[in-house]
C-alpha positions as CSV (number, residue, x, y, z in Angstrom):
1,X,102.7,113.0,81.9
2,X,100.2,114.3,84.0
3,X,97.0,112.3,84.6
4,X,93.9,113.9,86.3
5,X,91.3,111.4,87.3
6,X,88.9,111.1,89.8
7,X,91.6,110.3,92.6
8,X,93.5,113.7,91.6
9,X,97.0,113.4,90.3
10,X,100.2,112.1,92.6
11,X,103.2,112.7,91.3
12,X,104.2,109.7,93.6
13,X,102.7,107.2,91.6
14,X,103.8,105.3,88.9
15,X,102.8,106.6,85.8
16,X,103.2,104.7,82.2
17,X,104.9,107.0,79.3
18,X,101.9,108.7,77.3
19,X,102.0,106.6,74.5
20,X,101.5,103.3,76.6
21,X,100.0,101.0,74.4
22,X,98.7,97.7,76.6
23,X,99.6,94.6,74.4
24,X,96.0,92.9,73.2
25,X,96.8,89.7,74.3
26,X,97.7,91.2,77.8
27,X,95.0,93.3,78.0
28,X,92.7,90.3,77.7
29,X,94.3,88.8,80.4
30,X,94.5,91.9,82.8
31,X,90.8,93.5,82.5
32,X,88.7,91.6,83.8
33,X,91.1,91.0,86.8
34,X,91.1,95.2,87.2
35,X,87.5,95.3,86.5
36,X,86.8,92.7,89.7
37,X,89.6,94.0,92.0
38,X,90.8,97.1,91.3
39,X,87.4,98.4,93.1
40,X,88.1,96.4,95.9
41,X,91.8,97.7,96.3
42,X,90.2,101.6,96.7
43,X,87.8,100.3,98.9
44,X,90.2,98.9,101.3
45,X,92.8,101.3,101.1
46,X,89.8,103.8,102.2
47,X,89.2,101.7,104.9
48,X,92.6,102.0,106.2
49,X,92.3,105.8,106.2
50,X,89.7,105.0,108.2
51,X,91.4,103.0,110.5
52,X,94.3,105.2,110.8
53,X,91.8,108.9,111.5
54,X,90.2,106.3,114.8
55,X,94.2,105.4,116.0
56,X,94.6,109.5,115.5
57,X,91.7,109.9,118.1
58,X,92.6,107.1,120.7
59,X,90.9,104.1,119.0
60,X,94.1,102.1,118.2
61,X,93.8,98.5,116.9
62,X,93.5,95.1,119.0
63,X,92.8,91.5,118.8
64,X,89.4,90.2,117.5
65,X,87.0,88.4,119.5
66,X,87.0,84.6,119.3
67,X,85.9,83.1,116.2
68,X,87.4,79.7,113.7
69,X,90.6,81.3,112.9
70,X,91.7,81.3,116.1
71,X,89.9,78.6,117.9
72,X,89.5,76.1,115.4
73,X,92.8,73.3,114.9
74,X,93.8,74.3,111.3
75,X,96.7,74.0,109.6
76,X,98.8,74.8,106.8
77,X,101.1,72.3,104.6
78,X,104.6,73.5,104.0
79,X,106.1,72.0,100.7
80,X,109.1,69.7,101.0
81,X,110.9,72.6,98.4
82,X,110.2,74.9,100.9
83,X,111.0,73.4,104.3
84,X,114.0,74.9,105.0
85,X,113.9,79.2,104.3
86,X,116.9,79.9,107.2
87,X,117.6,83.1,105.1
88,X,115.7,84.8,102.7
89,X,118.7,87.4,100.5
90,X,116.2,89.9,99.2
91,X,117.4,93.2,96.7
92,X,115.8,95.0,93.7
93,X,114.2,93.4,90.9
94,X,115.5,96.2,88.8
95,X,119.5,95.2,89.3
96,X,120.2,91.9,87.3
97,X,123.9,91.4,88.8
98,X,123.0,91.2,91.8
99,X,119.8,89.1,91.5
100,X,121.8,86.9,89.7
101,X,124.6,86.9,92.8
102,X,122.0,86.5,95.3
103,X,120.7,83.2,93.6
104,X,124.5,82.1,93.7
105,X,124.8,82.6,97.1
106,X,123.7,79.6,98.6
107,X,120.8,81.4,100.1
108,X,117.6,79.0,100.9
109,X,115.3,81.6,99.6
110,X,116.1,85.1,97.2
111,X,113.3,87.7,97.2
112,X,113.1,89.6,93.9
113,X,111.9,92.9,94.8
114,X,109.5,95.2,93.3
115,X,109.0,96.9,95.7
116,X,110.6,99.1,98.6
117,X,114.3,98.7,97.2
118,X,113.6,99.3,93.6
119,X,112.7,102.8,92.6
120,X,108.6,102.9,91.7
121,X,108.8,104.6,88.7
122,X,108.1,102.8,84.7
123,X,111.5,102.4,83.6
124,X,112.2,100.3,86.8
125,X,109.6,98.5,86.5
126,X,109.4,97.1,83.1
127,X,113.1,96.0,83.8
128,X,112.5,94.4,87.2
129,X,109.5,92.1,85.3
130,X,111.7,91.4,82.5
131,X,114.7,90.2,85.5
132,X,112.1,88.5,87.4
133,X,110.4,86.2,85.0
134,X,114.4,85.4,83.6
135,X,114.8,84.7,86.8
136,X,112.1,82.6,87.3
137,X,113.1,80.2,83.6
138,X,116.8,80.4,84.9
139,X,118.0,82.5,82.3
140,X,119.4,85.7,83.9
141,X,122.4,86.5,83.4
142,X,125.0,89.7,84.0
143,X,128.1,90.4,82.3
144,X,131.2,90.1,84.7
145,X,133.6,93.0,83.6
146,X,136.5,92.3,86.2
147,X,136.9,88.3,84.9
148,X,135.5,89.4,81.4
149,X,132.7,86.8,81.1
150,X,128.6,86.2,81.4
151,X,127.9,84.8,84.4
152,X,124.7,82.7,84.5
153,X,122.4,81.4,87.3
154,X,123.7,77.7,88.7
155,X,121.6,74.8,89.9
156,X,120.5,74.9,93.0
157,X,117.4,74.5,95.3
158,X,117.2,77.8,96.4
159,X,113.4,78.7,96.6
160,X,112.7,82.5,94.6
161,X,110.2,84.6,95.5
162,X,109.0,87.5,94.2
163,X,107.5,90.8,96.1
164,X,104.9,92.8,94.1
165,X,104.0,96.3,94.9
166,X,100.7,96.6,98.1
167,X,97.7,97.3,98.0
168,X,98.6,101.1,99.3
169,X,99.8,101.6,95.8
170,X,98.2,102.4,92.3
171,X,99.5,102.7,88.8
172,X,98.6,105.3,86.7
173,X,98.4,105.8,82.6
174,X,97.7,102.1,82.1
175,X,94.2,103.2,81.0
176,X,92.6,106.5,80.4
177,X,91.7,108.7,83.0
178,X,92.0,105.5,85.3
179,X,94.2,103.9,88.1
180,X,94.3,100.3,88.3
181,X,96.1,98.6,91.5
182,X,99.5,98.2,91.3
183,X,99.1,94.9,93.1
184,X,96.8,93.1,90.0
185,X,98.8,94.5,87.5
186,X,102.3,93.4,89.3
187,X,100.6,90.1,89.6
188,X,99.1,89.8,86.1
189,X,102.2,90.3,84.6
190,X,104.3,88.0,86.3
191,X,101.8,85.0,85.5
192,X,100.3,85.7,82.4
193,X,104.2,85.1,81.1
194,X,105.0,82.8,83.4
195,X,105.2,78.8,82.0
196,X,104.3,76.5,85.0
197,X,106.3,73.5,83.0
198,X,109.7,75.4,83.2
199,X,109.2,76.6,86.8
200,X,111.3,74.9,89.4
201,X,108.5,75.2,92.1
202,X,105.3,77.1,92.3
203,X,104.6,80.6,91.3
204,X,105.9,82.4,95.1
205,X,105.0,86.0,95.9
206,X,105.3,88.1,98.9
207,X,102.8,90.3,99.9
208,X,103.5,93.2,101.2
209,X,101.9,96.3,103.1
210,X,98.7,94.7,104.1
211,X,96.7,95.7,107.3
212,X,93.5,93.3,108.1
213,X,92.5,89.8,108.0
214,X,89.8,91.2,105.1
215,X,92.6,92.1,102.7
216,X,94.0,88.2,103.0
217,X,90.5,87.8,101.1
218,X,91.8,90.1,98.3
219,X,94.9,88.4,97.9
220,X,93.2,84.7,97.8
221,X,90.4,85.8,95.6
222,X,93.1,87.3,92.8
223,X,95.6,84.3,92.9
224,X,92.5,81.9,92.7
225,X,90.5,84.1,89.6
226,X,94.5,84.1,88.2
227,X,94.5,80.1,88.5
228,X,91.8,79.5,86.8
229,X,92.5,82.0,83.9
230,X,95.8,80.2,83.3
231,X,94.7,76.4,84.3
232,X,96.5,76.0,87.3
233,X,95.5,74.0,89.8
234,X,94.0,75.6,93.0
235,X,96.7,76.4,95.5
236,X,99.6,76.4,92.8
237,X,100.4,80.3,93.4
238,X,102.0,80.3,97.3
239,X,103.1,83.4,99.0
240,X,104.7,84.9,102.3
241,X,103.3,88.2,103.7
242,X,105.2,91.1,105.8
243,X,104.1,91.9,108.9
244,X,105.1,95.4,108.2
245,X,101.4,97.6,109.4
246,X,100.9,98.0,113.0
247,X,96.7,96.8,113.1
248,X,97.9,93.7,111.1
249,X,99.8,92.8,114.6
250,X,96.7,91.7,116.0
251,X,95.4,90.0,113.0
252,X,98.1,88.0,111.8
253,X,96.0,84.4,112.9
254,X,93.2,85.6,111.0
255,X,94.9,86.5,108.1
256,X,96.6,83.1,107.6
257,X,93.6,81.6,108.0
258,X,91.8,83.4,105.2
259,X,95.2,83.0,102.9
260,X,95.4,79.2,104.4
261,X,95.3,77.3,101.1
262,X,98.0,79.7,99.5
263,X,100.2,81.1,101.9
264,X,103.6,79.7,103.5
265,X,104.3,81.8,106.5
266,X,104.6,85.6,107.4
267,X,108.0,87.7,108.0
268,X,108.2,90.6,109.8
269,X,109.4,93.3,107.8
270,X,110.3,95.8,111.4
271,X,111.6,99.0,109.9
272,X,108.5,99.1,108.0
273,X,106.5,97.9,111.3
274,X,108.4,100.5,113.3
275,X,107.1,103.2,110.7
276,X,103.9,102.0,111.6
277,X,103.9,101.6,115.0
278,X,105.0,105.5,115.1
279,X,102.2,106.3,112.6
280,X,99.3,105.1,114.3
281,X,100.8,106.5,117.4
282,X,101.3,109.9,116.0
283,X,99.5,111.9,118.7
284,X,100.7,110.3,121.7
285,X,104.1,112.1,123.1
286,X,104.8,109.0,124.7
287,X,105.7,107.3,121.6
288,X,108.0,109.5,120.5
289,X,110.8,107.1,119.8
290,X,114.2,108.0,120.5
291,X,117.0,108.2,118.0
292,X,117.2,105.2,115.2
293,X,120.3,103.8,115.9
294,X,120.0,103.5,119.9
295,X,116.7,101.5,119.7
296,X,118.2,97.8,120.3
297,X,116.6,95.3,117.8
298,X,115.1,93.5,120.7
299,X,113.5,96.4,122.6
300,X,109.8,95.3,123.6
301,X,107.9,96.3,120.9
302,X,109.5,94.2,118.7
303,X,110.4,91.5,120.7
304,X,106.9,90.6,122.0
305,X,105.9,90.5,118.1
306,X,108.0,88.5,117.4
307,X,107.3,85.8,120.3
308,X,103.5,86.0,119.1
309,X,104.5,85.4,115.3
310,X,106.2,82.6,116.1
311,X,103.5,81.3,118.0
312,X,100.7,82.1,115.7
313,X,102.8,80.7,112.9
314,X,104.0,77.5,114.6
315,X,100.7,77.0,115.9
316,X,99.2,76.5,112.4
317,X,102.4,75.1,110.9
318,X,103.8,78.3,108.9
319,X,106.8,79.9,109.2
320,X,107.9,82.8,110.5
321,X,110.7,85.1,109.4
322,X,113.0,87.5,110.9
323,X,113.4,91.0,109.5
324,X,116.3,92.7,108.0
325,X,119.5,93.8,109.7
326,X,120.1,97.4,108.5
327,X,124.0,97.4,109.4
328,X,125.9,96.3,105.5
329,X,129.4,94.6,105.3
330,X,131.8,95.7,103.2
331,X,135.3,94.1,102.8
332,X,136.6,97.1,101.5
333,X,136.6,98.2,105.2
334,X,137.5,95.5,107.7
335,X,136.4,97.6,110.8
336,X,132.7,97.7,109.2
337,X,133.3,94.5,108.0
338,X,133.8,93.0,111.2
339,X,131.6,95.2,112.9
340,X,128.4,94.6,110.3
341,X,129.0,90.5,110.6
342,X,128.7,90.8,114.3
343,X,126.1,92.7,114.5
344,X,124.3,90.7,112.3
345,X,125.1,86.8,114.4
346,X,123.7,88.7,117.4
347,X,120.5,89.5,115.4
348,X,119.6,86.5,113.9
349,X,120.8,84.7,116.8
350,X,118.1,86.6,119.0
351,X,115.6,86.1,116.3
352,X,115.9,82.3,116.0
353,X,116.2,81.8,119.9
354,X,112.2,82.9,120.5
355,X,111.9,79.8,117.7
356,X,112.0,82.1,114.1
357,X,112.2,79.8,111.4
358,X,114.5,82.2,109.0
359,X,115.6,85.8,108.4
360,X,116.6,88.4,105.8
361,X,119.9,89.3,104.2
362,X,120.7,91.9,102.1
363,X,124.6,90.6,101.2
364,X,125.8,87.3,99.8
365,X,128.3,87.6,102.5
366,X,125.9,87.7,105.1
367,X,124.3,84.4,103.7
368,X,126.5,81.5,106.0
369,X,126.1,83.7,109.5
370,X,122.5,84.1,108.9
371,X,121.7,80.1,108.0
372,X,124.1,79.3,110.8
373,X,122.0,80.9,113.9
374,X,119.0,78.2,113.1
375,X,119.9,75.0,113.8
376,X,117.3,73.3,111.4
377,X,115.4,74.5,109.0
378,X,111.9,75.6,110.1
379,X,112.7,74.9,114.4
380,X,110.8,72.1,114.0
381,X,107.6,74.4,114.6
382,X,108.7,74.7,117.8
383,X,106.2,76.6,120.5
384,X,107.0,78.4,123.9
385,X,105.6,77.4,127.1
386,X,102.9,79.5,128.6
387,X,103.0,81.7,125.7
388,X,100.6,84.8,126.0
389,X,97.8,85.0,123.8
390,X,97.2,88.2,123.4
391,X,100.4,90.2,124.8
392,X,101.0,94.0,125.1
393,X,101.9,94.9,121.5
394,X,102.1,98.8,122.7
395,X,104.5,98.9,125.6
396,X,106.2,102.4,126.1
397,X,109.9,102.6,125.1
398,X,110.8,103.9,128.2
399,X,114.1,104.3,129.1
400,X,115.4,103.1,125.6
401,X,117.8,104.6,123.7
402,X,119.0,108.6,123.6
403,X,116.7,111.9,121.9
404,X,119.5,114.3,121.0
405,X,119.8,116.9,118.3
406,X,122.6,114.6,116.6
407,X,120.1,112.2,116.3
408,X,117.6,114.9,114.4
409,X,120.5,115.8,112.0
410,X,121.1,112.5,111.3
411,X,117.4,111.8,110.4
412,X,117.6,114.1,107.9
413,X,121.0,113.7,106.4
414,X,119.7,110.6,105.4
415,X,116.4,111.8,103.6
416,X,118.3,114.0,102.0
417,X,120.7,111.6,100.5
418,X,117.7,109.0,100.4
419,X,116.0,110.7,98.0
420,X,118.6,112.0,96.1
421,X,118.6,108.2,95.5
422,X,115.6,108.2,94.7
423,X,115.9,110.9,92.3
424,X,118.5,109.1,90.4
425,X,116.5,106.1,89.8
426,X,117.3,103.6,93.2
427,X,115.4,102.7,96.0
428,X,117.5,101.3,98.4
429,X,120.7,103.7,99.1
430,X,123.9,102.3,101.1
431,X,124.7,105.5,103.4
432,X,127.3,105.1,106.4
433,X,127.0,101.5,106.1
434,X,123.5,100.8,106.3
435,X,121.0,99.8,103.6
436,X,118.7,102.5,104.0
437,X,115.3,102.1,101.8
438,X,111.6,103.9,101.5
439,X,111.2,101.9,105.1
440,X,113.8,103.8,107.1
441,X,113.6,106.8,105.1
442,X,109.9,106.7,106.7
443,X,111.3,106.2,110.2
444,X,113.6,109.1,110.0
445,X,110.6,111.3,108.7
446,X,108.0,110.3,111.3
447,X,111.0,110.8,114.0
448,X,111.4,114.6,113.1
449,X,107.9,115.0,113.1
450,X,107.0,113.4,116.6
451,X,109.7,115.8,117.4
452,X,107.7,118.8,116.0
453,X,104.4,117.6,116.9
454,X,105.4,117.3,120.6
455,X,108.1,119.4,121.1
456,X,106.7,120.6,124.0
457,X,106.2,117.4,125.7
458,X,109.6,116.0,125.7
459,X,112.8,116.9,125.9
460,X,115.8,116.6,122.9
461,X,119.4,117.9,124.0
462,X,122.3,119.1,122.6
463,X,125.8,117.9,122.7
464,X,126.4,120.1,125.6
465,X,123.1,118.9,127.2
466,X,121.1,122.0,126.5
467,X,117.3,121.5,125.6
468,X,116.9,122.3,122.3
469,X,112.9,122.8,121.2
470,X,112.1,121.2,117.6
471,X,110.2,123.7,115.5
472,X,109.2,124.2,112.2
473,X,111.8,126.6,111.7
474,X,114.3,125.0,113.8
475,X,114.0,122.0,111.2
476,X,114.1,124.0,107.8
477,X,117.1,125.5,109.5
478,X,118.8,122.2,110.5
479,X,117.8,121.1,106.7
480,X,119.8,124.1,105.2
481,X,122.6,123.4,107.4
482,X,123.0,119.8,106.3
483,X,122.0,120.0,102.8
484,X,125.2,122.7,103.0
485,X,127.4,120.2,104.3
486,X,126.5,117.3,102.1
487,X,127.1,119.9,99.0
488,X,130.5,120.6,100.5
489,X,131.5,117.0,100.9
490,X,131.1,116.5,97.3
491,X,133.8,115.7,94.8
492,X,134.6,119.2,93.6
493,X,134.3,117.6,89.8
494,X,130.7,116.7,90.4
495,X,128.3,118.0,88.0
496,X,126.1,121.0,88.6
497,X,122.9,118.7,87.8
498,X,124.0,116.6,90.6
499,X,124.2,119.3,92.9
500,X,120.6,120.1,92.2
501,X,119.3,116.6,92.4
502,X,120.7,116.9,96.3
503,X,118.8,120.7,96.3
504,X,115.6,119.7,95.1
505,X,116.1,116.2,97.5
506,X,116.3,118.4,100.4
507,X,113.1,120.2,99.8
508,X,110.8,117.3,98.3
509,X,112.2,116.3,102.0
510,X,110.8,118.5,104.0
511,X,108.0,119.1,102.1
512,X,106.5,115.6,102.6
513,X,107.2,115.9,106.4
514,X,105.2,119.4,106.6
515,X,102.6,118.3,104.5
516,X,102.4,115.1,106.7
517,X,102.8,112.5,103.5
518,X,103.7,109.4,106.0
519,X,102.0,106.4,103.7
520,X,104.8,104.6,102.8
521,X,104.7,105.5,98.9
């Protein structure tokens, strides 16, 4: 299935079996849309290179001079059938029980990902469009093997939305000797099947991924060229965008404001943002961030995002939503259980006190704590006093949270079993009781390499409190030394194959840490 084109070949991309065959009808649709904007997506995912290579080198991102986006008094119109988006339960497109669950849950808003939490490979896909656009009629449905019965979507208001693939992404075998963005042909398909007289509300996406004002443009130009090939009216496709890219921190005003006839509000999507935030501060040894799990969710970096957000957001009448508490419940285990619910009130609690309108969920069970930390539905765009324009969005993480070797061998315990995940056709992974997807997996394999990279800069102990130095071959060793103890924890019955998934996990692993492969693909 190799393709060789003018990009090179990626085994990381989504390729289409051999014998694709693009349906006519479709590909009358989808051309000229990848003839117009498939150039545009190269040309801006070259520009963040570019971006990136000037952070490497001390030029890091900041806040654009004054100009109508951020002076002028514009606002956006939030829909009465979206007003209230307290918590947004988001999971894989690719798993029809539990899109179906999350739509039963009560939920204001479900986010059908395709995406971070479904595996990026055909077979996934083609199954998450098919679950989506059932979704989208009302028609979904899983069988219930426990109560022996089908088990259908109910009536309710719940707002869905669904998240295509960025514009960091490409799709291969589609054409000959060709990529096409991922984004237009994630977007094509969803509306060219989509009837606007059986939809409950407008077509909803969420963007993800995106890194300047400029690539708002993108988005605005495709769903307006999309209306007009399906006779919609202008501003009938809506969307939310992450915050998930460190430079689009300082752009998020001007970003609206060039989505402002389309877009609802932005969320901000932190593990992904933390990724980022490590990414474009790669060379800096002050940035090297301690381990995961110390870093409390509202340690400055975050928090004073979040304050601006809600500010930007308010100011324009969007909304702003919270990111994604890692930490799962499970009531098979009422320690976790108890343990995962708290940590989750204290979360969203924080997150609607600086005057967030909503958050993310992963569980139906998390759905009533979530809703219940806003006390009505978008804050009533609330705004802070004396809020700071243009606040530090880069202050050190001093003194926050522990570097220890523990904390390295966890890091890579996790991509281990990640991407044995991964290998087995899932994105998102529940190991030790947290949701762990291509986000955190990213975290854990920036950490270990801020560790290399500046391992003589700072200092990572031992359990005995002995410095121990992080190089290359102290990491392959630590690698081994896991990948032998997740092997030995196995059910002895396991199949051989499965013990070579976790083998060959271990090394694609490593290998994209060495070879410094940090995009988030």
């Amino acid at each position: 299935m190799n393709t060789t084109t003018e990009f090179g070949f990626d085994e990381r991309i989504n390729h289409a079996p051999s014998d694709y065959q693009m349906p006519k009808d479709f590909a009358e649709f989808f051309l000229p849309f990848h003839a117009e904007f498939t150039p545009r997506q190269q040309a801006l995912a070259a520009k963040r290179r570019e971006v990136l290579e000037k952070s490497h080198r001390g030029i890091l991102p900041d806040f654009l001079r004054a100009s109508e986006a951020n002076e002028a008094n514009w606002k956006i119109e939030i829909p009465k059938w979206c007003e209230d988006q307290r918590n947004q339960m988001t999971g894989p497109a690719d798993d029809a029980e539990l899109v179906v669950k999350m739509l039963n849950s009560g939920a204001p808003g479900v986010m059908i990902d395709l995406e971070d939490s479904m595996a990026n490979v055909w077979e996934n896909l083609q199954i998450g469009y098919k679950n989506s656009l059932s979704a989208l009629r009302g028609e979904l449905s899983y069988y219930d093997k426990k109560r022996e019965r089908e088990v259908l979507i109910n009536e309710s208001k719940t707002v869905l939305l669904i998240r295509v693939r960025g514009l960091h992404l490409n799709q291969a075998n589609i054409l000959p000797n060709e990529l096409v963005s991922a984004s237009v042909f994630d977007v094509a398909n969803i509306a060219f099947r989509a009837d606007a007289e059986k939809l409950k509300h407008p077509l909803t996406f969420y963007i993800p991924k995106s890194e300047s004002a400029e690539e708002a443009l993108f988005w605005r130009d495709l769903f307006q060229t999309i209306e007009d090939a399906k006779g919609w009216k202008r501003g009938f496709i809506k969307c939310f965008a992450l915050v998930e890219a460190h430079p689009l921190a300082f752009r998020m005003e001007e970003f609206l404001f060039n989505l402002r006839e389309h877009i609802l509000g932005l969320n901000l999507g932190r593990w992904d943002y933390m990724a980022s935030l490590i990414h474009f501060n790669l060379e800096n040894p002050d940035w090297v961030l301690p381990d995961r799990n110390t870093i409390p969710s509202d340690v400055a970096f975050f928090q004073n995002l979040r304050e601006l957000m809600v500010e930007i957001c308010h100011k324009h009448g969007a909304l702003a939503i919270g990111g994604m508490t890692a930490l799962f419940p499970n009531r098979a285990d009422q320690e976790l259980n108890e343990r995962a619910l708290k940590v989750l009130e204290a979360d969203k609690n924080n997150e609607a006190s600086v005057g967030m309108d909503g958050a993310w969920t992963g569980h139906p069970d998390q759905n009533e704590i979530a809703v219940a930390q806003f006390p009505v539905p978008n804050q009533n765009f609330v705004r802070r006093e004396n809020a700071v324009r243009n606040p530090d969005l880069r202050p050190i993480p001093e003194a926050v949270g522990k570097k220890t070797l523990e904390g390295t061998r966890a890091a890579i315990r996790i991509v281990i079993r990640y991407r044995h995940g991964v290998l087995s056709g899932k994105g998102a992974s529940l190991l030790d009781g947290f949701m762990e997807d291509l986000a955190t997996d990213r975290i854990y394999r920036l950490m270990i390499t801020q560790r290399v990279l500046h391992r003589d800069a700072i200092k990572i102990n031992d359990s005995f409190g002995s410095e121990i130095k992080h190089t290359p071959e102290l990491i392959t060793k630590l690698f081994d030394e896991e990948l032998i103890k997740i092997l030995d924890e196995l059910p002895i019955d396991i199949s051989e194959t499965e013990r070579e998934k976790y083998r060959q996990a271990r090394i694609i692993s490593e290998g994209m840490i060495t070879k410094g492969q940090h995009d988030p693909i």
